[in-house]
C-alpha positions as CSV (number, residue, x, y, z in Angstrom):
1,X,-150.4,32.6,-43.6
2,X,-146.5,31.6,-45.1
3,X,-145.5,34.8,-42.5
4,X,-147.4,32.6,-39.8
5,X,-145.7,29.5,-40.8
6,X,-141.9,30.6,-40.9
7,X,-142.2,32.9,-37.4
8,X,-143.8,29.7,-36.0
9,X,-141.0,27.9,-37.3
10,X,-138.5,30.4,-36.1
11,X,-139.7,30.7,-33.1
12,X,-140.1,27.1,-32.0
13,X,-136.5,26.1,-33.2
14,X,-135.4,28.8,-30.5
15,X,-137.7,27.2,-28.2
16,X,-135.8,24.0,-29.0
17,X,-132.5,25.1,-28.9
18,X,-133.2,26.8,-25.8
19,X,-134.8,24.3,-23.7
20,X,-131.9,22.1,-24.7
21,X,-129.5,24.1,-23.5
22,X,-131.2,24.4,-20.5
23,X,-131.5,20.8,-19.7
24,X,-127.5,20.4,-20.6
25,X,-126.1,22.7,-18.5
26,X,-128.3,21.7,-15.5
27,X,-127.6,17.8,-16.2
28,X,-124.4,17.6,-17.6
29,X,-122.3,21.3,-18.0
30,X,-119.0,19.3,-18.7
31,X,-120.2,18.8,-22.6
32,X,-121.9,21.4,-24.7
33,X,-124.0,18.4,-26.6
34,X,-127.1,20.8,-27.2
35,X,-125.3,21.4,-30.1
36,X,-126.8,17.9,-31.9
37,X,-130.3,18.9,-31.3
38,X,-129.7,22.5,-31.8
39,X,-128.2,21.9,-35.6
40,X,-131.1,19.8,-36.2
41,X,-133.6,22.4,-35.3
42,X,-132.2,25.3,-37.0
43,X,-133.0,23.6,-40.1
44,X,-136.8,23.8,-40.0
45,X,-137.0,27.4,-40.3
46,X,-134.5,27.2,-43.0
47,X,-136.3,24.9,-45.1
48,X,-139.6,26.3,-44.4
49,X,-138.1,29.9,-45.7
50,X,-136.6,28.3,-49.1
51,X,-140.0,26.7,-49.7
52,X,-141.4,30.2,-49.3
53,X,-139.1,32.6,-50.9
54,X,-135.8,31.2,-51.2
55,X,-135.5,28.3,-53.6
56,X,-133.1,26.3,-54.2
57,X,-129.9,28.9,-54.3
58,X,-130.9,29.8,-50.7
59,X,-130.8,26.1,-49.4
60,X,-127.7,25.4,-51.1
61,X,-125.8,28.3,-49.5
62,X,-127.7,28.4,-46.4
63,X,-127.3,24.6,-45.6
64,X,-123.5,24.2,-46.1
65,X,-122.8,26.9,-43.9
66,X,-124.6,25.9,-41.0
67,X,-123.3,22.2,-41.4
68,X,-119.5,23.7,-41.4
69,X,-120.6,26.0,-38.5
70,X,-122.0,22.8,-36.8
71,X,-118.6,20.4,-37.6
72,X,-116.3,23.1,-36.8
73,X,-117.8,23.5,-33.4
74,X,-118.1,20.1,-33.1
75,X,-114.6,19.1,-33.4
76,X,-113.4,22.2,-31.5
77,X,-115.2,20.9,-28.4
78,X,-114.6,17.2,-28.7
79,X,-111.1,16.9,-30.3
80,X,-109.4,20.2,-31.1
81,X,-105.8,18.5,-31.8
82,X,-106.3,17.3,-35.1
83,X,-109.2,18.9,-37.5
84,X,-111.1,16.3,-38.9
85,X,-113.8,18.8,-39.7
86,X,-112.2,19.5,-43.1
87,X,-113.5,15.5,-44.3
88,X,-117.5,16.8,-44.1
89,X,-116.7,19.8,-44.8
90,X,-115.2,18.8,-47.8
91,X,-118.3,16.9,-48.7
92,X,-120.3,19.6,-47.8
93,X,-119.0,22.0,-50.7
94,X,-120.0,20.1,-53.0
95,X,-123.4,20.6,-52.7
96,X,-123.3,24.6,-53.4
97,X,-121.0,24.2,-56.2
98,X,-123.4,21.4,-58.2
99,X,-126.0,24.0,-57.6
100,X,-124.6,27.1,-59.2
101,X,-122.1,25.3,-61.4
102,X,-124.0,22.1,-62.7
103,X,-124.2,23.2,-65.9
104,X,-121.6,24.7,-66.7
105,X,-119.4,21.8,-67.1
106,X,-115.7,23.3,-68.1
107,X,-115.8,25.7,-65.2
108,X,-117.6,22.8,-62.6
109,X,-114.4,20.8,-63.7
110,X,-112.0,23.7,-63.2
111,X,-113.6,24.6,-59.9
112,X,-113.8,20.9,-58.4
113,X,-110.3,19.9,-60.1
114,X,-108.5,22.9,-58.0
115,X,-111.1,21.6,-54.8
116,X,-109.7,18.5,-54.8
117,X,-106.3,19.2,-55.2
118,X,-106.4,21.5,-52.4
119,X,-108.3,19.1,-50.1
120,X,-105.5,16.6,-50.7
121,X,-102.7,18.9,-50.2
122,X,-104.2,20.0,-47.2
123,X,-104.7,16.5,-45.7
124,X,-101.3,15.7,-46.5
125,X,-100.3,19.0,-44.8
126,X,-102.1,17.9,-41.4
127,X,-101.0,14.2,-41.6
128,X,-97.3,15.5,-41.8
129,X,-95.1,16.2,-45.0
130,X,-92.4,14.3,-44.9
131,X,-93.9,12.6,-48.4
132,X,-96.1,14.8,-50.7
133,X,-98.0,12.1,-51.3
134,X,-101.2,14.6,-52.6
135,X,-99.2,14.4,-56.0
136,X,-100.6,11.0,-56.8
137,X,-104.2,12.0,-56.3
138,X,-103.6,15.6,-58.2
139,X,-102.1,14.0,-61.1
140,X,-105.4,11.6,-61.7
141,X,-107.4,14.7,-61.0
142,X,-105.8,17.0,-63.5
143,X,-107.5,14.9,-66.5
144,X,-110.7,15.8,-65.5
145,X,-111.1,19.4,-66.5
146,X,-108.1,18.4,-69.3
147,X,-110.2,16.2,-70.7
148,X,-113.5,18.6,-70.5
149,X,-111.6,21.6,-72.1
150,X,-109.8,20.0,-74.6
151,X,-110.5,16.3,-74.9
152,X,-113.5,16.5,-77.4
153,X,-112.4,17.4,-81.3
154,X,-109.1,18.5,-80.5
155,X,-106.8,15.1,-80.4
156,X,-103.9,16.7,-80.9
157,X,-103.7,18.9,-78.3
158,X,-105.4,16.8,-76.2
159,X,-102.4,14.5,-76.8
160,X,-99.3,17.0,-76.5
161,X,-100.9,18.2,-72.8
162,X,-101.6,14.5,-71.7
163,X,-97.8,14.0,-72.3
164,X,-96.3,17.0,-71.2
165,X,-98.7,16.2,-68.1
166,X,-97.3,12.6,-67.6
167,X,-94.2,13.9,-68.2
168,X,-94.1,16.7,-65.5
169,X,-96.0,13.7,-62.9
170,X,-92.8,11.0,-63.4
171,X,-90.3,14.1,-63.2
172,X,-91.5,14.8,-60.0
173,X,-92.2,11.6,-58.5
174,X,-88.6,10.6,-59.8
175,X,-87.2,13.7,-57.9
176,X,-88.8,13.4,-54.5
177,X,-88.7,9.4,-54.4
178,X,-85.4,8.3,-55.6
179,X,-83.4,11.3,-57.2
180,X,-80.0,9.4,-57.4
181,X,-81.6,7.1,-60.1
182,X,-83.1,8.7,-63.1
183,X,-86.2,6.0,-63.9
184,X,-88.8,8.8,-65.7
185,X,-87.3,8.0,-68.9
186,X,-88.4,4.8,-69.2
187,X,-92.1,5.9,-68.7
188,X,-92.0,9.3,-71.0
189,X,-90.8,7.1,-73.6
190,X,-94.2,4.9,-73.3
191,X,-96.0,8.1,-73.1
192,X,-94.4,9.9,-76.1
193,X,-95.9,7.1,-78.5
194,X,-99.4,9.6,-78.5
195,X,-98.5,12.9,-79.3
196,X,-96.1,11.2,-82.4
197,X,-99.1,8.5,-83.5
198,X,-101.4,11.5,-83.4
199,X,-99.5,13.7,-85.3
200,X,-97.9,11.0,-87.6
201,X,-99.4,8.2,-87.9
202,X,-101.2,8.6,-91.0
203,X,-100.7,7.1,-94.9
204,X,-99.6,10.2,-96.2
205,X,-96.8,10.9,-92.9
206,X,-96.0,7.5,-92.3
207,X,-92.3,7.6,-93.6
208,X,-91.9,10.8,-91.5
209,X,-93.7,8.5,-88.5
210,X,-91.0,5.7,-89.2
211,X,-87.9,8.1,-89.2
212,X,-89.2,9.6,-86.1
213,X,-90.3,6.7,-84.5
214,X,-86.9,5.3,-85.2
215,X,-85.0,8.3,-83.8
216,X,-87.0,8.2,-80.6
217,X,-86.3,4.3,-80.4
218,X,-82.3,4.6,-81.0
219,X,-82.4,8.2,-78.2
220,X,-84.4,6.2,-75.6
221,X,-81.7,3.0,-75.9
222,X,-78.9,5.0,-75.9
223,X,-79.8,7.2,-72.6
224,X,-80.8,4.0,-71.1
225,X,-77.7,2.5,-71.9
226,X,-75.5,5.0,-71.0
227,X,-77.5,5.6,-67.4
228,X,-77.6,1.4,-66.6
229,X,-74.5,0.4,-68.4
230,X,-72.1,2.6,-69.7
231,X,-69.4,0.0,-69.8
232,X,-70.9,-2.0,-71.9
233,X,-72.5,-0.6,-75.3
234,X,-75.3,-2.7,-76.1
235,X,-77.4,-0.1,-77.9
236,X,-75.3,-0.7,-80.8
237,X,-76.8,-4.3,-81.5
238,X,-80.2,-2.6,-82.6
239,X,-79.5,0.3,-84.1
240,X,-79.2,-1.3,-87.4
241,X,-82.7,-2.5,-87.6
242,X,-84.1,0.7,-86.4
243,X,-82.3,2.8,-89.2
244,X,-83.5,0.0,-91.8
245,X,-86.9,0.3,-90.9
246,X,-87.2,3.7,-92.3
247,X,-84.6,3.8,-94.6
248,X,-86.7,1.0,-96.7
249,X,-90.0,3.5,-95.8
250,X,-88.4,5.9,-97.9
251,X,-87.4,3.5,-100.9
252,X,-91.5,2.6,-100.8
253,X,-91.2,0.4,-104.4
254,X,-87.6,-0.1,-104.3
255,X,-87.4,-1.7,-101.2
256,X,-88.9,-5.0,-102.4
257,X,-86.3,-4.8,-105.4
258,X,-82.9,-7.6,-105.2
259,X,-80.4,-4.4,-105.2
260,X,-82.1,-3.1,-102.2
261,X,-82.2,-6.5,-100.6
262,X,-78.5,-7.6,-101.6
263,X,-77.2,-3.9,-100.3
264,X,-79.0,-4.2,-96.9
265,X,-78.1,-7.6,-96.4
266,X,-74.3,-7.1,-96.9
267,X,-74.1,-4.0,-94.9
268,X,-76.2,-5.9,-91.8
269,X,-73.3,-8.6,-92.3
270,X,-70.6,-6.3,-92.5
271,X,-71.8,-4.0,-89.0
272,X,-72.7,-7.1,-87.0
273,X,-69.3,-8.7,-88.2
274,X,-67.4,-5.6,-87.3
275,X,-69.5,-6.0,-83.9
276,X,-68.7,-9.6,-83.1
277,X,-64.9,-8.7,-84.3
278,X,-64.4,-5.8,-81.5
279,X,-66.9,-5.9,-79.1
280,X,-67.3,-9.8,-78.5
281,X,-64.2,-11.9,-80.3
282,X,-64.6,-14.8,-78.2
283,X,-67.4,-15.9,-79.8
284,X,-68.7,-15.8,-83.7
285,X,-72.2,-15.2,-82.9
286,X,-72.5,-13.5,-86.2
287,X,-72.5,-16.9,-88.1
288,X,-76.1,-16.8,-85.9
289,X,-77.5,-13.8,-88.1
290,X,-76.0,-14.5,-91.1
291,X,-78.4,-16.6,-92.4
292,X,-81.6,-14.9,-91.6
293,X,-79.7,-11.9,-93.8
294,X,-78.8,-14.1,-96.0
295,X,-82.3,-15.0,-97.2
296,X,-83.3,-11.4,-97.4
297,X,-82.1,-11.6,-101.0
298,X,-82.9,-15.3,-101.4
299,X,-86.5,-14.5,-101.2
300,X,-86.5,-11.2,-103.2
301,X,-85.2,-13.6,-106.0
302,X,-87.7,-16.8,-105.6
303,X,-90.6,-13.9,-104.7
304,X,-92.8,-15.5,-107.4
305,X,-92.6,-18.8,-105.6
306,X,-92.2,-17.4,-102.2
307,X,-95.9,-17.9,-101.1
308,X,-95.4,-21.2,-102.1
309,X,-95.6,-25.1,-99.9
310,X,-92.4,-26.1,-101.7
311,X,-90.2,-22.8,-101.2
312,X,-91.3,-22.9,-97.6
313,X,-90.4,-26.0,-97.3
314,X,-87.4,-25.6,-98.1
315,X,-86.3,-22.4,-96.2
316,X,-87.3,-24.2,-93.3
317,X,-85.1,-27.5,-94.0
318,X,-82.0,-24.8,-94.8
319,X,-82.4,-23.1,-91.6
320,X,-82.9,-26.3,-89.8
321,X,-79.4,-27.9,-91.3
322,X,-77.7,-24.9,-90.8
323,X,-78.2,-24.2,-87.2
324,X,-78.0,-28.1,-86.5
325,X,-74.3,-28.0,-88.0
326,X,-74.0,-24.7,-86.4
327,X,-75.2,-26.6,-83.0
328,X,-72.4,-29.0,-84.1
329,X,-69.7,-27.9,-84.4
330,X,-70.1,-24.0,-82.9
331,X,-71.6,-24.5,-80.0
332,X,-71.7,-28.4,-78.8
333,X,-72.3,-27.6,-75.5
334,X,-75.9,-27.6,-75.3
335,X,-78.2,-28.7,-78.2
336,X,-80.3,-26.2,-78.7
337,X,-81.1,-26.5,-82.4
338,X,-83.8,-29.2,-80.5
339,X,-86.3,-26.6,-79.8
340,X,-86.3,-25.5,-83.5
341,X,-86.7,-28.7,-84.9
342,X,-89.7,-29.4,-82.8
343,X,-91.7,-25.6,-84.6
344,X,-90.5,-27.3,-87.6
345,X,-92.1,-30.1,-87.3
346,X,-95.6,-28.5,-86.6
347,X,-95.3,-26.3,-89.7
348,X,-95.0,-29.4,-91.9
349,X,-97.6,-31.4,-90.3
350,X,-99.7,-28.1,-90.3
351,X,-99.3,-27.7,-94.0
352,X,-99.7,-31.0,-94.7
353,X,-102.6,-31.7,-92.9
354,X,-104.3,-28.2,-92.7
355,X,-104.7,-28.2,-96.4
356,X,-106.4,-31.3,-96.4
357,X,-108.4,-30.6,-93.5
358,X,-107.6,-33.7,-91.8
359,X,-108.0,-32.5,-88.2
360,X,-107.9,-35.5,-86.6
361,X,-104.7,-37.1,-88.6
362,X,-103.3,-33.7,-87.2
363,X,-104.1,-34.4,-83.8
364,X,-102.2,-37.8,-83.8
365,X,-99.0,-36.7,-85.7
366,X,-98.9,-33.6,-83.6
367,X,-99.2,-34.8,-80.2
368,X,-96.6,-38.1,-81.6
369,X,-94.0,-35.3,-82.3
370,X,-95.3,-33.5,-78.7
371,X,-94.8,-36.4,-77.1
372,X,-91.2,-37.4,-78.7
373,X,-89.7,-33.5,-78.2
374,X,-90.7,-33.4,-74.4
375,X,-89.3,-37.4,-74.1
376,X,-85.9,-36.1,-75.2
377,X,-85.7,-33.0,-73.7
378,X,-86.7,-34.9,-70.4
379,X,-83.7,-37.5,-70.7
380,X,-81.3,-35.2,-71.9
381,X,-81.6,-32.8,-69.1
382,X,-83.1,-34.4,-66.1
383,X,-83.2,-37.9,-66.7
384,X,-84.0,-39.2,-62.9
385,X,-86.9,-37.1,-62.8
386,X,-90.1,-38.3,-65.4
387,X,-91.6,-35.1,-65.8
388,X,-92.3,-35.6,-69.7
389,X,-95.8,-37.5,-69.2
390,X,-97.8,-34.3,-67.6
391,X,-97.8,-32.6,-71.3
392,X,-97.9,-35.9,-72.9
393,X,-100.7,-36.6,-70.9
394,X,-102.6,-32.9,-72.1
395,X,-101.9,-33.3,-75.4
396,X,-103.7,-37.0,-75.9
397,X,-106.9,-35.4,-74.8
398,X,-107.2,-33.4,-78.5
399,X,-107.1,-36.9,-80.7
400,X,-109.5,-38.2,-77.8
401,X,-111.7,-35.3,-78.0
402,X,-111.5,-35.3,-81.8
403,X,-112.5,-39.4,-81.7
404,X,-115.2,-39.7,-79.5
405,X,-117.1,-36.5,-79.8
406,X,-116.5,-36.3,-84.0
407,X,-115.8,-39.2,-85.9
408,X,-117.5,-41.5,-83.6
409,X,-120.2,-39.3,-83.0
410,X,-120.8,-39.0,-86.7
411,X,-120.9,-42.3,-87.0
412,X,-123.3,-42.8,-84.4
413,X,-126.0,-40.7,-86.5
414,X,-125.1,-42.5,-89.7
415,X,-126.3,-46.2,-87.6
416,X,-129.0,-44.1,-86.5
């Protein structure tokens, strides 16, 4: 009975295909469009033999190949001068490879990672190479069977590929886009974070992760500068910091001691100093950081008062007076100590107020000082123009919103 069945089935597909020939080259010879109905046909037979005997192997091969017989003809007889059969066909391929690969996963990822890659390059091919634009696509691909082979319980090596992968994708973008400016650096350096966090950034290496980190800092700055702005040596202005940061690292319990503190603080003076002194004369901008490295040691002293109101206090009233007179008689020109008064002034009414949990008091003061700063910045700098009530105006609505939907409210359920 199943022989009956698939010679039946054979037999009337050719029947099919060949009474549809027939009408199309007695009605319309020009076009060959039995082709539709024929590709149609051909696949009852087919499926009636994988129901039989073949299975699902059978169908998978079977099927895609009569589908890229039936594009390729298709586009040969319609529009042979460009082959867009490659788009289904590409399609198409994926249904063997599911079939036979499925479950093996790394070699599926593999298989389908190179697929791809190669359908893009070829597209780009046809479309014209002036740009190989098919990198872009490849370099997303690439992490799929990277990420299958490697990704799951082996960090580290998941992380030295990934980089030497983004790496090798901004070398060669760099190179083919805009060779006469070297701009991969500045992306490698983003991506060299992982492999050295991996690796390093743990309690027992995190001194090592510091000096590293620090030498990676002070070689990215220094390339950059020397590429952007060779005539003008900025680097130098950080390098300080970054060589302090693990230089304290490796002190661990010293670093918090006054020594330590009076040391760094007189050799950040003295290399600034020597900065301002032959790379900027004109201008004692050093006078800006001397305080800041000044109160290193301060607070080292006072540290078992440091955590207190009064100590803060007072730090902040020094640094206000001293780049208010610094404002002065430095740099007149513009009064700029005005924007650090006004942070000032929120830390004291924070303090004040926070502790005592007086939200609302807070409200008032803070949108009062809000509502002064903005007033005077406003006639200082562009007097004709009244832009200072649009953040006044924001600001009221937190006292508001505090009044009528708290306090009153409160009230309201005491009456009631």
């Amino acid at each position: 009975m199943k022989n009956k069945v698939l010679g039946f089935s054979i037999a009337g597909s050719i029947l099919i295909i060949l009474f549809m020939l027939f009408i199309n080259y007695t009605t319309s010879p020009g076009f060959p469009w039995f082709i539709y109905p024929a590709f149609a046909a051909l696949w009852w037979p087919m499926g009636v033999y994988t129901a039989q005997k073949g299975g699902v192997k059978f169908i998978s091969i079977a099927g895609p190949l009569l589908a890229i017989a039936f594009f390729i003809t298709v586009n040969l007889t319609t529009s042979p001068g460009f082959l867009w059969c490659i788009f289904p066909i590409f399609g198409v391929l994926w249904w063997p490879m599911s079939v036979f690969l499925g479950r093996r996963v790394k070699l599926f990822s593999i298989v389908g990672a190179v697929m791809l890659i190669g359908f893009f390059f070829l597209v780009n091919l046809m479309t014209g190479f002036g740009h190989p634009w098919f990198i872009y696509p490849a370099f997303g691909i690439i992490w799929w069977p990277l990420a299958v082979l490697v990704g799951r319980g082996h960090a580290k090596l998941f992380s030295v590929l990934g980089f030497l992968l983004i790496t090798g994708f901004f070398v060669t973008v760099n190179l083919v886009t805009s060779p006469g400016h070297i701009w991969f650096i500045h992306p490698v350096f983003g991506a060299a974070w992982w492999p050295l966090s991996v690796f390093l950034a743990r309690k027992n290496t995190i001194k090592t992760y510091s000096l590293m980190a620090s030498l990676m800092i002070i070689a990215y700055l220094v390339i950059t500068n020397l590429l952007l702005t060779p005539g003008l040596l900025w680097c130098l202005y950080v390098i300080f910091p970054l060589i302090l940061w693990p230089s304290l690292m490796f002190m661990e319990k010293q670093a918090a001691s006054l020594p330590v503190a009076i040391i760094g603080s007189l050799t950040g003076i003295v290399y600034y100093l020597m900065l301002n002194i032959f790379m900027s004369p004109g201008h004692p901008w050093i006078l800006y950081l001397a305080l800041p490295l000044i109160w290193w040691p301060v607070v080292i002293m006072f540290k078992k008062v440091a955590s207190n109101i009064g100590f803060l206090f007072v730090s902040i009233t020094v640094f206000i007076a001293y780049y208010g007179l610094l404002n002065i008689f430095v740099s007149p020109g513009h009064p700029w100590s005005l924007y650090l008064i006004y942070p000032y002034a929120w830390a004291v009414i924070g303090m004040y107020y926070g502790r005592r949990r007086k939200a609302f008091a807070l409200s008032i003061a803070a949108t009062l000082i809000t509502a002064v700063f903005v007033a005077i910045i406003n006639f200082i700098y562009t007097p004709n123009t009244i832009w200072a009530i649009f953040p006044v105006f924001a600001i009221i609505w937190w006292p508001l919103s505090l009044y009528f939907f708290k306090i009153r409210g409160k009230k309201h359920k005491m009456v009631a």
